[in-house]
N, C-alpha and C positions, 0 to 999 in steps of 0.2 A: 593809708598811702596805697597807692593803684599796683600791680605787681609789675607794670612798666618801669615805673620812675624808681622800686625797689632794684628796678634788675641794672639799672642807670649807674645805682651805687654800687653794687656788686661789681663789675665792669668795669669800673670809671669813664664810663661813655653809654654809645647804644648799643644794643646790643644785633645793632647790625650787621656788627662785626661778624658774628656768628655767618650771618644769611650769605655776607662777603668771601669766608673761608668755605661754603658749600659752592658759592658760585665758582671759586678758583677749581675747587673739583671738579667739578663738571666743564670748566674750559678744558683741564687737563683731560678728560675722558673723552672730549667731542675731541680733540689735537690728535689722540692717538687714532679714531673713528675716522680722521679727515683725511688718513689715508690713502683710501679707497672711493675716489667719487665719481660721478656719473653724469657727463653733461647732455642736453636733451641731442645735441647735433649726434654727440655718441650713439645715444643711445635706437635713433632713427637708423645710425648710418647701421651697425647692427642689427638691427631688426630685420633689416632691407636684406642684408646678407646672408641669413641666418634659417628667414623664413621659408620652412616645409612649403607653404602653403605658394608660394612665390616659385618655386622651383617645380611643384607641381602644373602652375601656369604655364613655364618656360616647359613643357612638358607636353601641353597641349597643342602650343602654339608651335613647338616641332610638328607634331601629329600634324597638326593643319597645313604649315610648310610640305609636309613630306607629300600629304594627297594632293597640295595646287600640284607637284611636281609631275604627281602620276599621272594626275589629271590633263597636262600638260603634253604630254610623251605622245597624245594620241596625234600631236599633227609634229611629231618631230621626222626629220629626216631617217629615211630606211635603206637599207641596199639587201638585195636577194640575187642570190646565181645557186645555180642547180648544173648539174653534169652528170653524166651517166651513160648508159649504150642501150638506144632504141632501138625497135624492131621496125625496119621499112617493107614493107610490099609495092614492088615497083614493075615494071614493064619489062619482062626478055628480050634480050637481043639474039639475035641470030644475025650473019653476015652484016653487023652497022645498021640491020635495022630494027624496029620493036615491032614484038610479036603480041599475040590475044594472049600470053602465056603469061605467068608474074613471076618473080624470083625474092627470094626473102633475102635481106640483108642486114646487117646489125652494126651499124653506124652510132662512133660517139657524138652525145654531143655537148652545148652546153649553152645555158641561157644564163643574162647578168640583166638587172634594173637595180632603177634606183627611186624614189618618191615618196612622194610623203600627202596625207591628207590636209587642207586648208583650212581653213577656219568659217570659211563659206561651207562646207563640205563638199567642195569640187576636191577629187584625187587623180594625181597624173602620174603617172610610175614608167617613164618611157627605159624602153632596153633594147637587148638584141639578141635574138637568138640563130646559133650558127650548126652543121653539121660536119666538122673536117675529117677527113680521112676518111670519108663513105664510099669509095671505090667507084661510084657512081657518077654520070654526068647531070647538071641541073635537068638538061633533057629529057633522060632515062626517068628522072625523079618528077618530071611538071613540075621544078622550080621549088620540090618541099623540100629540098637539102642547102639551098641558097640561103644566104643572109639575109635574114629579115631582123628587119628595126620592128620595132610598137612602141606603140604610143601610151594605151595603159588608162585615156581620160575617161573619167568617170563624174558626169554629172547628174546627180539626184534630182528629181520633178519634184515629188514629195517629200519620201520623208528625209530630216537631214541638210537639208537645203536652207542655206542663209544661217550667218553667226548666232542668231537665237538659239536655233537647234541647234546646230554641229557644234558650235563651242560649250552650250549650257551646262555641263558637267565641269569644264576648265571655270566659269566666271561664277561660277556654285563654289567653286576650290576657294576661287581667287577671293570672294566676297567672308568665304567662312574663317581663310586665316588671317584678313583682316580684322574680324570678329573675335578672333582669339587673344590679337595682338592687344586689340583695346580692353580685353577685362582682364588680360595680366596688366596693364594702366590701371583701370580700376582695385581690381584687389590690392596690389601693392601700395595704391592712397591709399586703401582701407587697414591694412596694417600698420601705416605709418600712425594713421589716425588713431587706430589702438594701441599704438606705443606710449605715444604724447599722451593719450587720456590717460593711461596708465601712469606716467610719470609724471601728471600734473597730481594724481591722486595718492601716489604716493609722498610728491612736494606736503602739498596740507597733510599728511596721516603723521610726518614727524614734525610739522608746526605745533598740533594738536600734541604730541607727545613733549615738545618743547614747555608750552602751556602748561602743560598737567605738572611734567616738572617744577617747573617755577611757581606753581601753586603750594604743590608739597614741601619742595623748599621753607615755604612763608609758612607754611605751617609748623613744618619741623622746628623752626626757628621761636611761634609761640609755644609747643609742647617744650622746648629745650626752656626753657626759659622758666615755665610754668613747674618743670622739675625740679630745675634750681630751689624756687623759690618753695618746694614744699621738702627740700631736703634740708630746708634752713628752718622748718617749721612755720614759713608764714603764711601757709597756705594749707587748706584741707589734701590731703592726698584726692580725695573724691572727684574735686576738679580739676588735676590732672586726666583720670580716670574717665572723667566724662569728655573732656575735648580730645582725646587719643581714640577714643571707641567714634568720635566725628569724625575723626581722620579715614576709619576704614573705608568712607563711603570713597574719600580723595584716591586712597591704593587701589582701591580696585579701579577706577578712572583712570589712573596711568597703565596699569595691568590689561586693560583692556585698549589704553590709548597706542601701549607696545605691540601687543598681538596686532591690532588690525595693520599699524607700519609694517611690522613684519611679512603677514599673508599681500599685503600689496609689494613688498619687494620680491616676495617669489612669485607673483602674478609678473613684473615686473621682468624678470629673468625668464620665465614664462615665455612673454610675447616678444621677447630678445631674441628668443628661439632656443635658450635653455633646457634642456627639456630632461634634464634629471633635475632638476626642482630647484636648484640651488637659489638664492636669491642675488638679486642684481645689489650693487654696491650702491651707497648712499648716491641719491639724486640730488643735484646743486641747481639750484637755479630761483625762480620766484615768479610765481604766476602772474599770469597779463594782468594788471593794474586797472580798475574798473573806473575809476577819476578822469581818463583823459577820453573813455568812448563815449560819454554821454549824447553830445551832440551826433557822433556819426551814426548813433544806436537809433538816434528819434528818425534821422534819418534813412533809413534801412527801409526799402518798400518790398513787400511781399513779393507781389506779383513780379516786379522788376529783377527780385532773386528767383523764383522758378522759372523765368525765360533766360536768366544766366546757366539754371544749371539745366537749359532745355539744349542749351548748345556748348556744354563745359562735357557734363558726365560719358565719359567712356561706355561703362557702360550700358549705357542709354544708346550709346552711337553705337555698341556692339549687337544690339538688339535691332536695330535696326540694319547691317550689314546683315544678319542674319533674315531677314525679312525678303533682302536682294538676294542672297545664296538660295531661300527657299521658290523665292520667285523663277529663279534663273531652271533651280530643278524642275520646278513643276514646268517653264516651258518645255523642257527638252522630255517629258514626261509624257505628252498633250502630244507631242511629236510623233512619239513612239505608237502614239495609237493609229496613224498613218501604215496606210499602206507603201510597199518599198516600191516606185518604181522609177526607176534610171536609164541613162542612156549612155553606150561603151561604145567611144571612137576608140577605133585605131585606122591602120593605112589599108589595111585588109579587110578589115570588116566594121559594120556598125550595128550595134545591139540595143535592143530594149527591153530590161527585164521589171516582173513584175510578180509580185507577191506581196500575200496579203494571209494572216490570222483567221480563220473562221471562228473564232469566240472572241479572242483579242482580251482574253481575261489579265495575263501576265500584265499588259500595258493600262490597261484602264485601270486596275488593281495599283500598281505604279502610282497614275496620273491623280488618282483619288488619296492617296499616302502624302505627294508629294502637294496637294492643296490642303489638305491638315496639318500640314508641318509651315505652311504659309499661315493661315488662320492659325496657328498657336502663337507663331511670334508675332502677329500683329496684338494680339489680345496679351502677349505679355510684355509688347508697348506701353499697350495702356494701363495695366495697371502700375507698371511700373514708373509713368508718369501719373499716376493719381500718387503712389507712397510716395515720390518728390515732393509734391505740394504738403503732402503729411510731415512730412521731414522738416521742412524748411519752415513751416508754418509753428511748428514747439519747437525747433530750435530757437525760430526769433522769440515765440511767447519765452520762452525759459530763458532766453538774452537779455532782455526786458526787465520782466519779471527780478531776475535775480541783480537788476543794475537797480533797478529802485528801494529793494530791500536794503542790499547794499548800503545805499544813502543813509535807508531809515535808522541801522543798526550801526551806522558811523556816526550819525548824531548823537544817538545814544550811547556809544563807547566815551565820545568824548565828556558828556556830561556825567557820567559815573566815572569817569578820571579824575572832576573836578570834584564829585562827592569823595573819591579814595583819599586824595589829598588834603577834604577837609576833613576827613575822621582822624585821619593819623595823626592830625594837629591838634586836633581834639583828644586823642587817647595820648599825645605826650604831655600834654598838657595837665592829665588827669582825669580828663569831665567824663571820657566813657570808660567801658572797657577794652581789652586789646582785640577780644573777641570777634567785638564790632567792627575791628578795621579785617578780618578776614572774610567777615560773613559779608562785606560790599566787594572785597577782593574776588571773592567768589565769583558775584555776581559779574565783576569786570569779566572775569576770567569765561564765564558761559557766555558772553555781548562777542569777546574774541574770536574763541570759538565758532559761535555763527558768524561771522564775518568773515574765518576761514572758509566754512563751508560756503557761502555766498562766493566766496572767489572761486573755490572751485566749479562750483554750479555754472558762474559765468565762462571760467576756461573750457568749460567743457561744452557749453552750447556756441562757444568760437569756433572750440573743433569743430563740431555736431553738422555746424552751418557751412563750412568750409568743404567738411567730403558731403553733404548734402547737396551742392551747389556746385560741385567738381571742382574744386579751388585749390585743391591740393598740390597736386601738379603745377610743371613736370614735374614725375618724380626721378629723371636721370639728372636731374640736377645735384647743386653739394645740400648738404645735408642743412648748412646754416643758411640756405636761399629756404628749401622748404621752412625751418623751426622759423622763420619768420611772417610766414604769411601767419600762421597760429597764434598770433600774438595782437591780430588786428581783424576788424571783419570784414567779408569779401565786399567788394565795391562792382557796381555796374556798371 
């Protein structure tokens, strides 16, 4: 008689009963675990909030706000006034009339403007300066002690002249904290992006712990059984002895299927922004379903996704504001190697001044700094658009790639479904051993297995493809607008 249909009697049924009373445990211990869960909208919206590395952004992108500012201030509106008491030398009088003699006198006075530089680099700064209470007649003075207006126009020949030069330091500001704004865009997908991979990898680490349970279960279920029946004597103790010494390979495969859950929930908590280590609470949810992409996956064209994310990625775009900033500097650099010379109206006088560097080292020195800081962000354009093509190119191979295994290792799961169900028919029956319905259970159980990992391969080269391709975004959006694009791949 087979130790199945002995344990039938023992029982008065199957001894399923058994595998039934572990599974009510194990609901009862996931019920109290369901506690604490973690859904992926959560656990974005979090990350988003949390992250060092986001705040450091917002950090820089002040920085860059703060220099357009300064950068700014140079054609903002100015006012100057001065007073004090000057020393006149003027013409004696004697009987009302002026003499060859001169008389010193000490008159207050006081000068007020107001102006500001342009963005052409024309400057006008008109005022007035006056002398009251000088004791003296405009006469006596030749008219120095009179109200005089100015004018203050200063127009640049060379250097400084026209918005390229005269603003190039502001559209350098304006160009760089646009550049900042977009890779705090960028980085913040990229964290989002690390969250979700993170908690699609921790999804499968407690499937795979799910598995191994319900493995051990089925087993526990033939060693209990197999004890039974050699406490009854109708079995060698020995073969007890040798299918429990099988089992260890199964403990250490949940032992190891726990730990790796575990370090992915503190990775998890981790990239939440945790950062004393704790782990994040169970993840709920179930990864993008690889059955319904098939057809959008054949159609997914390479090249048609590197020109998506040639006008998606942040930054890409921020590397390129940076390319304008560097531009805008070297003009106003190129500038600087100019000699100064200008021309000062006012109502009294008109001037032409003129000066010039005899080495010109400071400005060439400059102008040479500021076309290597041009030349570095164009070349890190480009490679930056060659790692795109890289990116996007194993993400679709490994999108692919892991939709067809997929297929292969669902065919196969279900066909060793149908072998499970014809051994157990078989072993209630008698014809085999119980043995044999574990050692194909196994086998289901390793087809499972990869099939998880195949899911996750695929979730992850969804993400992969998404911040490859700039898809992610916007990230000010709700949290369940972005956890949605994740779940589909990006379209042209």
């Amino acid at each position: 008689m087979r130790p199945w249909q002995t344990l039938r009697r023992l029982f008065g049924g199957r001894p399923g009963r058994i595998g039934g009373l572990l599974a009510v445990i194990v609901s009862l211990e996931g019920t109290a675990a369901a506690a604490q869960q973690l859904t992926l909208d959560e656990a974005i919206r979090t990350g988003i909030a949390n992250s060092l590395v986001i705040r450091q952004q917002d950090t820089q992108v002040s920085g860059a706000e703060a220099r357009l500012k300064e950068a700014g201030g140079a054609f903002d509106w100015s006012v100057g006034a001065e007073t004090g008491v000057q020393t006149l030398y003027v013409p004696g009088t004697r009987g009302g009339f002026l003499t060859d003699q001169t008389q010193t006198i000490y008159s207050p006075y006081y000068s007020a403007n107001i102006g500001r530089v342009f963005r052409n680099g024309i400057e006008v700064r008109p005022g007035v300066t006056a002398y009251p209470g000088s004791g003296t007649t405009a006469g006596q003075t030749l008219g120095l002690t009179q109200l005089r207006p100015s004018l203050g126009l200063s127009i640049p020949i060379l250097r400084g002249l026209g918005e390229e030069s005269a603003d190039a330091n502001e559209r350098s500001a304006a160009e760089s904290a646009i550049a900042a704004r977009f890779d705090r865009n960028f980085v913040t997908e990229r964290v989002v992006h690390d969250v979700v991979q993170t908690f699609w990898r921790c999804i499968a680490s407690d499937q795979h712990v799910q598995i191994a349970d319900q493995s051990d279960q089925q087993a526990t279920v033939y060693v209990t059984m197999l004890q039974l029946l050699a406490e009854r004597g109708l079995i060698e103790p020995t073969l007890v002895q040798r299918v429990v010494a099988m089992n260890v390979g199964r403990h250490l495969a949940i032992d190891q299927a726990r730990d790796a859950a575990q370090a992915c929930h503190r990775d998890l908590g981790l990239v939440m922004g945790n950062l004393a280590g704790a782990p994040a609470p169970s993840p709920v949810g179930e990864l993008p379903g690889i059955d319904a992409f098939g057809p959008a996956i054949d159609r997914l064209n390479q090249a048609s996704l590197v020109d998506l994310a040639f006008e998606q990625r942040t930054d890409l775009r921020a590397i390129q504001r940076n390319i304008a900033a560097a531009g805008a500097a070297r003009v106003g650099a190129e500038d600087a190697k100019r000699p100064v010379l200008s021309l000062l109206l006012d109502p009294q006088r008109t001037i032409v001044t003129y000066r010039q560097s005899l080495q010109n080292n400071a400005a060439e020195g400059h102008a040479a700094a500021a076309a290597a800081t041009e030349n570095g962000a164009r070349l890190s354009l480009l490679q930056l658009q060659d790692r795109i093509r890289v990116e996007i190119a194993a993400a679709l191979g490994n999108l692919r790639q892991s939709n067809s295994s997929w297929l292969a290792v669902k065919k196969s799961e279900q066909q060793m479904e149908n072998v499970v169900a014809d051994t157990e028919r078989r072993a209630e029956a008698g014809l085999v051993d119980r043995s044999e319905v574990l050692a194909v259970r196994d086998q289901l159980t390793q087809l499972r297995n990869q099939l998880i990992d195949l899911r996750l391969q695929f979730a992850a080269s969804l993400a992969a493809l998404r911040l490859a391709t700039g898809t992610v975004g916007p990230v000010d959006q709700a949290p369940a607008i972005i956890t949605e694009r994740f779940f589909s791949p990006p379209a042209r």
